[in-house]
N, C-alpha and C positions, 0 to 999 in steps of 0.2 A: 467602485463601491468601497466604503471603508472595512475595516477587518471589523468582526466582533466582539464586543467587547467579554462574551461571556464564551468561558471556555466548555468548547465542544470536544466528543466524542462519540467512536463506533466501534464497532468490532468486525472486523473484518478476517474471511479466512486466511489459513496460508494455502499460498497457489507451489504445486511440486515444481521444485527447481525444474526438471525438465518441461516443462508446458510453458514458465516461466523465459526458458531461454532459448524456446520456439515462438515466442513473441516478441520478446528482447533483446535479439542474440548481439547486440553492441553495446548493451548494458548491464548485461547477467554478467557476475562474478563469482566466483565461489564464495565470496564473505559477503554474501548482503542474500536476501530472501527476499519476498514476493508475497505479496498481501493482496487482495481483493476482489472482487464479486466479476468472477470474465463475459460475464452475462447477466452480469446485474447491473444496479442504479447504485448502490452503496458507494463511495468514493471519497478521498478526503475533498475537504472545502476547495474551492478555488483559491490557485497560485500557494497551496500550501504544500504542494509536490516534494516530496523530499525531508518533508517534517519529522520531528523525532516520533519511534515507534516501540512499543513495548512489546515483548514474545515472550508470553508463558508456554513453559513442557512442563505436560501434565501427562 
């Protein structure tokens, strides 16, 4: 399928580094975080894996 032409977005939570790298332990890092729903549907688009992401501390 072709990409969209209209730009999407969602909010997604952050997943704790540890839960994170009990599912990922050959791609968890200390400098990268962990975004999304472990039992949800929320998810970025297809093949958009790896896209830029924004993190607000509030």
């Amino acid at each position: 399928s072709r990409p969209s032409e209209i730009l999407k977005k969602t909010i997604l939570p952050v997943v704790d580094y540890q839960v994170c790298r009990s599912l990922y332990p050959n791609e968890t890092t200390p400098d990268i975080f962990c975004a999304g729903e472990i039992n949800g549907f929320t998810d970025v688009c297809r093949l958009d894996g790896g896209g830029p992401a924004a993190y607000s501390v509030e």
